[in-house]
C-alpha positions as CSV (number, residue, x, y, z in Angstrom):
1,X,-80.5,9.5,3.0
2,X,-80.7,12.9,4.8
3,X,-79.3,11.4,7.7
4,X,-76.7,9.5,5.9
5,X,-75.2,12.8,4.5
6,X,-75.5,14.3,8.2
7,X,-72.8,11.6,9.2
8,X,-70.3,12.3,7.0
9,X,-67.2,13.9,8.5
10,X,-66.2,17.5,8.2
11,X,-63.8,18.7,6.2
12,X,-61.8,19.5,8.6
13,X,-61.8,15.9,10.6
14,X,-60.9,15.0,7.1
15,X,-58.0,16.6,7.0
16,X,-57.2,15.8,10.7
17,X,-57.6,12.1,9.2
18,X,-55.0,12.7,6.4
19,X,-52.6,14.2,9.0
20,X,-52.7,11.0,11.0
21,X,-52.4,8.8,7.8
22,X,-49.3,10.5,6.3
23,X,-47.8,12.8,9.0
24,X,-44.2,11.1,10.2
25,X,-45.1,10.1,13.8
26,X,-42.8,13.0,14.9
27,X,-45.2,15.3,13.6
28,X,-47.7,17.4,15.8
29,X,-51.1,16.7,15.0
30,X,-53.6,19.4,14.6
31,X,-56.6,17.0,16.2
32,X,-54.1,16.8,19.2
33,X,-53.6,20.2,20.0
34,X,-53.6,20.9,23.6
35,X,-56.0,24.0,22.7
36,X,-56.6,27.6,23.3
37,X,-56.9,29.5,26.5
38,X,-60.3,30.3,25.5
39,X,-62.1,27.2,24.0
40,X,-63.7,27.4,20.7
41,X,-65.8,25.8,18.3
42,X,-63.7,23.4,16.0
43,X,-64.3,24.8,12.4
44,X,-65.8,22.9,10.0
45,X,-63.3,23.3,7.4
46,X,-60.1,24.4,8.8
47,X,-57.6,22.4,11.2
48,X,-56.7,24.2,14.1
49,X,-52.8,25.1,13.3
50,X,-54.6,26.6,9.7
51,X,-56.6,29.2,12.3
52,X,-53.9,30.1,13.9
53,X,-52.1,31.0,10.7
54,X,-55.3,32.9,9.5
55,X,-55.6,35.2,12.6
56,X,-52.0,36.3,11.7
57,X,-52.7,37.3,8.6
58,X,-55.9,38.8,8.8
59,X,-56.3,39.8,12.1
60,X,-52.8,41.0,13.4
61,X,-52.3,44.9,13.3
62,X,-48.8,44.3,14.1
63,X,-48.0,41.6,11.4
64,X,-49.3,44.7,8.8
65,X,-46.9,46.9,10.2
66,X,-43.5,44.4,9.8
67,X,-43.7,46.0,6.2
68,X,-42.4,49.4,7.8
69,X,-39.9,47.7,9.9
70,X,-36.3,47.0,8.7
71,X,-34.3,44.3,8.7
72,X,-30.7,45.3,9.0
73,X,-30.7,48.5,7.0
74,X,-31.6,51.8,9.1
75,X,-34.0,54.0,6.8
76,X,-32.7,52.1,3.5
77,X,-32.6,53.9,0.1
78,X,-32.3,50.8,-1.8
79,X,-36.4,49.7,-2.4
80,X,-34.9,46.2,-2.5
81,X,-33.6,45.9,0.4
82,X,-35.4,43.0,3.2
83,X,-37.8,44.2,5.5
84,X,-39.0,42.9,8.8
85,X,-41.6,41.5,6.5
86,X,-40.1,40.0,3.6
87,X,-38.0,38.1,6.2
88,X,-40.9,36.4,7.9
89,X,-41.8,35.5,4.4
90,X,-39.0,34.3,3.7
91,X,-38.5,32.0,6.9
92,X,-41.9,30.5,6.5
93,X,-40.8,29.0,3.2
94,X,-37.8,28.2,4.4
95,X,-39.3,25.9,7.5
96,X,-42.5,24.9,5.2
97,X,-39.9,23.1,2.7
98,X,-38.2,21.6,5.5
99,X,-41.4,20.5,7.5
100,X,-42.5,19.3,3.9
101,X,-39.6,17.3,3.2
102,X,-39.8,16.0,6.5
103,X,-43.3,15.3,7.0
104,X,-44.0,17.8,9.9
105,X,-46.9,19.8,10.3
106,X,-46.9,22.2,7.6
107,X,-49.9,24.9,8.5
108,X,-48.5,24.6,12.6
109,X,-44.9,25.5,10.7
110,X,-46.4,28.3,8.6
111,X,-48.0,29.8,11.8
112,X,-45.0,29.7,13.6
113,X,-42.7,31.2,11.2
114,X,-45.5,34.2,10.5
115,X,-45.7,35.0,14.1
116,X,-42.3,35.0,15.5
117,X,-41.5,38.6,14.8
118,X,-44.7,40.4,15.3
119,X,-43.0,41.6,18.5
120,X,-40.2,42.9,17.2
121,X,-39.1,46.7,17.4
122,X,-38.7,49.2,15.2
123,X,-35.2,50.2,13.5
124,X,-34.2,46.1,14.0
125,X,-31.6,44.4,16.2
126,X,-30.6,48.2,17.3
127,X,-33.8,49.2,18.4
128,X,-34.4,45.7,20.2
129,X,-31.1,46.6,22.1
130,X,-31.9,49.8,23.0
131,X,-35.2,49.1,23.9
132,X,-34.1,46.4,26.0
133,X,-31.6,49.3,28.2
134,X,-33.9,52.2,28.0
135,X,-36.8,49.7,29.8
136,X,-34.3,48.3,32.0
137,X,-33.3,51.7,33.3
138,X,-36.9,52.3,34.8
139,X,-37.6,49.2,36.0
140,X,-34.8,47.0,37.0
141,X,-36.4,43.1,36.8
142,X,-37.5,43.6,33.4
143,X,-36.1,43.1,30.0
144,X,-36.9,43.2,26.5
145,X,-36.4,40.4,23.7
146,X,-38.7,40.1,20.5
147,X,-39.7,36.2,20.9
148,X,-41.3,36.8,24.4
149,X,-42.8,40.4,23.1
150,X,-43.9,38.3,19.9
151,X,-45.7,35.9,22.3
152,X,-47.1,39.4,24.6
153,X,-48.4,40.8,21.1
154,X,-50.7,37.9,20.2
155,X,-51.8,37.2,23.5
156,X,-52.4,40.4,25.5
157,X,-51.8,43.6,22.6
158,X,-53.6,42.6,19.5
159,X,-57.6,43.2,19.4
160,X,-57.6,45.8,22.5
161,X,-56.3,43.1,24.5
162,X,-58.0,40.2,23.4
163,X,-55.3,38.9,21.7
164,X,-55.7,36.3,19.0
165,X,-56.4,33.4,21.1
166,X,-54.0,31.1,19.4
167,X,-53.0,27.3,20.4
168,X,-50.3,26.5,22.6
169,X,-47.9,24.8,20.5
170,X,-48.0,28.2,18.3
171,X,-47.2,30.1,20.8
172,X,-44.7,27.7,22.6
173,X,-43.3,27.9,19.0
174,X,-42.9,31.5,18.8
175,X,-41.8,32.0,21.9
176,X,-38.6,29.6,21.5
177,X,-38.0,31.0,17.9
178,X,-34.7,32.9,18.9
179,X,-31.2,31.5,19.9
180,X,-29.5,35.1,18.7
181,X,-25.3,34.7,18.3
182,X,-25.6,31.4,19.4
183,X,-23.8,29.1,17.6
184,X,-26.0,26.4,15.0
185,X,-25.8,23.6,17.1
186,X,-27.7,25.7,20.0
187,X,-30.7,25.3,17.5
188,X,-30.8,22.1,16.8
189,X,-30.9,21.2,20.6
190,X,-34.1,19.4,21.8
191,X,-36.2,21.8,24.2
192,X,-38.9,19.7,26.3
193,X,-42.1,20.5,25.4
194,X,-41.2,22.4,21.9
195,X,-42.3,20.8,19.0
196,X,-40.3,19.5,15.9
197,X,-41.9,22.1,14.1
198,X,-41.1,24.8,16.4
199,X,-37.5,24.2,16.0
200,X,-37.8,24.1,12.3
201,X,-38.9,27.7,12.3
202,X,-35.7,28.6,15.0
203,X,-33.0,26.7,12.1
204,X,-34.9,28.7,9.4
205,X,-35.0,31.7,11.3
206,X,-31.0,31.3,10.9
207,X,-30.9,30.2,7.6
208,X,-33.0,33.0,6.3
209,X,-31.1,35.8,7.6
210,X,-27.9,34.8,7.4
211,X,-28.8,34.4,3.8
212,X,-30.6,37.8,2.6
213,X,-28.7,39.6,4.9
214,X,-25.6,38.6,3.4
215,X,-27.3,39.0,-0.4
216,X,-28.7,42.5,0.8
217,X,-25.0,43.5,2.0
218,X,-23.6,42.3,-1.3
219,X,-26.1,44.3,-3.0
220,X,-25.3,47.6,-1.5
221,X,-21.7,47.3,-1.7
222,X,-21.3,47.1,1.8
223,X,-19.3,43.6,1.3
224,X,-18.0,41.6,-1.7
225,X,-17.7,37.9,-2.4
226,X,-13.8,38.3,-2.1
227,X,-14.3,39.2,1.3
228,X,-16.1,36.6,2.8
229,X,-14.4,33.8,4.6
230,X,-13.1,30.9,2.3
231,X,-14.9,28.3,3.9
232,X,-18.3,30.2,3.6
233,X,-17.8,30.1,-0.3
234,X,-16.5,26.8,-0.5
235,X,-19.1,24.7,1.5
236,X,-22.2,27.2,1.0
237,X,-21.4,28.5,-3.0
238,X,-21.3,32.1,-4.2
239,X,-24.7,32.5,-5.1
240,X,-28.2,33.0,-2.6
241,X,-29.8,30.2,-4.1
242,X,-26.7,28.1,-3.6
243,X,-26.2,29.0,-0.2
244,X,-30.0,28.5,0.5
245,X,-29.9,25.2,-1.0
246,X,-27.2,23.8,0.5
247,X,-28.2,24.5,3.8
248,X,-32.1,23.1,3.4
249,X,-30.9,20.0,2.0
250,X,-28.2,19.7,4.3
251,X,-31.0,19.5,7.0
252,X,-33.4,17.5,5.1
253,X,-30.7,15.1,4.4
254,X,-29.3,14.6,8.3
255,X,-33.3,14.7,9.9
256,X,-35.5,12.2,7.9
257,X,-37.2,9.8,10.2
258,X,-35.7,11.4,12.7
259,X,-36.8,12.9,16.1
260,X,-34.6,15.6,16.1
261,X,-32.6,18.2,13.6
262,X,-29.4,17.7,12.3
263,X,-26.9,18.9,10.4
264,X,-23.8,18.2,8.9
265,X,-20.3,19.5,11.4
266,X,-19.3,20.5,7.5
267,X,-21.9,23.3,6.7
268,X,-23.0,23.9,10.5
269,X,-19.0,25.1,10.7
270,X,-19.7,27.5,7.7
271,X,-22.9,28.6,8.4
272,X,-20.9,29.6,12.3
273,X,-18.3,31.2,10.3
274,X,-20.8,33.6,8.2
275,X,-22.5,34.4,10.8
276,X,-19.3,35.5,13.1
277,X,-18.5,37.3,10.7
278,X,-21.5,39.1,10.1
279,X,-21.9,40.1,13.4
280,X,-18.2,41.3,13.5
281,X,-18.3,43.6,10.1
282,X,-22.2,44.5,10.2
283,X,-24.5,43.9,12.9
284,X,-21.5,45.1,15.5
285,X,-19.4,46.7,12.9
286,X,-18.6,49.9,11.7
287,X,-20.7,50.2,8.5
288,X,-23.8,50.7,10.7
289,X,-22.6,52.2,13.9
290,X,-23.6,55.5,12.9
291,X,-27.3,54.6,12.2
292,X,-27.2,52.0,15.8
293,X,-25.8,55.4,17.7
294,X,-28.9,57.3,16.0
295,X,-31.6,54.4,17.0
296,X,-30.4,54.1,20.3
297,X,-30.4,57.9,20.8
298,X,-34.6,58.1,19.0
299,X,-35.4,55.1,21.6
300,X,-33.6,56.6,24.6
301,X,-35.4,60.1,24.3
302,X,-38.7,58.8,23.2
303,X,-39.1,56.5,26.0
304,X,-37.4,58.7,28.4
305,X,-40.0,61.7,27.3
306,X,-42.9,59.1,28.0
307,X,-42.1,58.2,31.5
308,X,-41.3,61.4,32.5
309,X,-43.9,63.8,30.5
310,X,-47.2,63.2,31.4
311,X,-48.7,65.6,28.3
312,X,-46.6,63.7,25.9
313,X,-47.8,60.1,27.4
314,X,-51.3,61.2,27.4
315,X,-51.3,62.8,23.7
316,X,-49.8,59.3,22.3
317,X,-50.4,56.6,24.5
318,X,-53.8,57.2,26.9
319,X,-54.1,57.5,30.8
320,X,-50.9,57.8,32.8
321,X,-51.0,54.4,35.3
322,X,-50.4,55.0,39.0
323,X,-47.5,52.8,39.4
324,X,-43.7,53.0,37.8
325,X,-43.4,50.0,36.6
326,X,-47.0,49.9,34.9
327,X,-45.9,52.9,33.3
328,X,-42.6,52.0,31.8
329,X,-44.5,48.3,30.7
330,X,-47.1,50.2,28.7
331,X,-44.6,52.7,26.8
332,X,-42.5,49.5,25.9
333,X,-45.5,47.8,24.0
334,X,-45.7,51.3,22.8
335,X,-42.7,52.0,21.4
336,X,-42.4,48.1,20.3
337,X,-44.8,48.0,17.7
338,X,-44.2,51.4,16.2
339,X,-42.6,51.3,12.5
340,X,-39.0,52.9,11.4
341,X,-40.7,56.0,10.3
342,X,-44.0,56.0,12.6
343,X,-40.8,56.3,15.4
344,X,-38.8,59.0,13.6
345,X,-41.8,61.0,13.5
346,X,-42.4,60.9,17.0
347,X,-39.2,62.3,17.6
348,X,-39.5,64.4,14.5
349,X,-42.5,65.9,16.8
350,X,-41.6,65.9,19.8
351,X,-37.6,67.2,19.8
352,X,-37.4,69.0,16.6
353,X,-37.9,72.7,16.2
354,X,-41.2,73.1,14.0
355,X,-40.5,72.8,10.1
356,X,-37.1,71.2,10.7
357,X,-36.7,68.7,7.9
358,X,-37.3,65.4,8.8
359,X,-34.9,62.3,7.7
């Protein structure tokens, strides 16, 4: 009897058993994972996509600190306004409905969509751009974009440079997560070697912030419903839950049983539309300049004061490296993962005369 009951699968093989049963045979299975960089031992209860989606949320310093990171908004007034945070959130339920629906992987989706922006900078799409030029300027072959720092974070960063040791396809996942202006249709192009799960977190990723974007612009005043283009209203609706709605289902509808995403021309043409014009009147447009002229000019003279001070590097970062390029890597992680205000009082610090107020 003892040995009977010594037989009996883990809860986790069970699991990995159910995913084989019921999964769509587009789906990535957890028991087929091609693994870690560093092998483990399976766990008893949890599948190997759920670990991944565990270490994020206990174990990543730098998901924590997306609650201090905006969205849009440059030091908000409004409490209601989305953070970096709240939009993760609100992609993974996006992509977990859709992976639902379609019978896709849900905890490989949920991973996904809760790591794709732990890279991401301070002070939002500004302070991505001008982190991007300010590294750039001191070393000429490298660039910055979120997805691939996302990937950096959980791989080399997190846990004094252990990273989190996740499985490929979460990382292949995260690391393909972001088409920016591109057009819909870019997103629902088959990558080789990127799961169907992966590119159900890059069309949520869209859906999600073209929706609370738009719903956190209506709510400061910054645009009405009169103002949006007529085919956004018409195809999409005039309400968030509408708009989220009809997009989901839209996808659901045009994927099922399918090996690919699709959509219809119909609300892939509106979805284009809202975001062009989003781009054009906010992200790019003058409502915001002020505050992008003020990021760019906290990133410009924080990163500029650590590659040339070696006091200031030392007080904030550690050991000055011998080489240029080392250098300007290490205060890019830096200034990456700090928050909104953790930056502004850096500068705060550094640049303003003592007892100045801050902002």
């Amino acid at each position: 009897m003892i040995g009977d009951r010594a037989k009996q699968p883990t809860i986790r093989e069970q699991l990995e058993q159910m995913e084989r049963e019921q999964l769509s045979p587009h789906a990535t299975l957890a028991a087929e994972s091609r693994g870690r960089v560093r092998a483990t031992e399976p766990d008893p209860v949890r599948t190997a996509f759920q670990r991944d989606r565990d270490r994020i949320i206990h174990l990543c310093r730098s998901f924590r600190r997306l609650a201090h990171k905006t969205q849009v908004f440059i030091a908000p007034t409004e409490d209601h306004l989305r953070t970096r945070l709240s939009h993760t959130l609100e992609v993974s339920q996006i992509a977990r409905t859709i992976s639902k629906a379609l019978r896709l992987n849900e905890d490989l989706t949920e991973a996904i969509s809760l790591g794709h922006d732990v890279g991401h900078t301070p002070f939002g799409h500004a302070g991505e751009w001008a982190l991007d030029e300010s590294y750039g300027r001191y070393d000429p072959e490298a660039s910055f974009h979120h997805a691939e720092h996302s990937v950096r974070v959980l791989t080399v960063i997190e846990r004094e440079g252990l990273g989190l040791n996740l499985t490929h396809e979460t990382l292949d996942g995260i690391a393909a997560h972001s088409k920016g202006d591109a057009d819909t249709g870019v997103s629902l192009q088959l990558n080789d070697g990127i799961s169907l799960e992966a590119m159900v977190v890059r069309l949520s990723d869209r859906i999600a912030y073209l929706n609370h974007d738009l719903d956190d612009c209506l709510r400061s005043g910054l645009l009405t419903l009169e103002c949006l283009p007529g085919e956004t209203v018409r195809v999409l609706g005039t309400r968030h839950s509408d708009r989220v709605g009809t997009m989901v289902e839209d996808v659901i509808a045009h994927s099922q049983g399918s090996p690919c995403l699709a959509m219809s021309e119909r609300v892939t043409r509106a979805m284009d539309t809202l975001k062009d014009f989003l781009f054009e009147r906010i992200y790019l447009g003058p409502p915001l300049m002020p505050a992008r002229e003020q990021v760019f000019g906290i990133i410009e003279r924080l990163f500029e004061l650590y590659m040339e001070d070696d006091t200031a590097y030392e007080d904030d970062i550690g050991s000055v490296p011998g080489f240029k390029a080392m250098r300007a890597r290490a205060v890019c992680d830096y200034v990456a993962g700090m928050t909104d205000r953790f930056a502004r009082d850096r500068y705060v610090r550094h640049f303003l005369p003592s007892g100045y107020p801050q902002f």
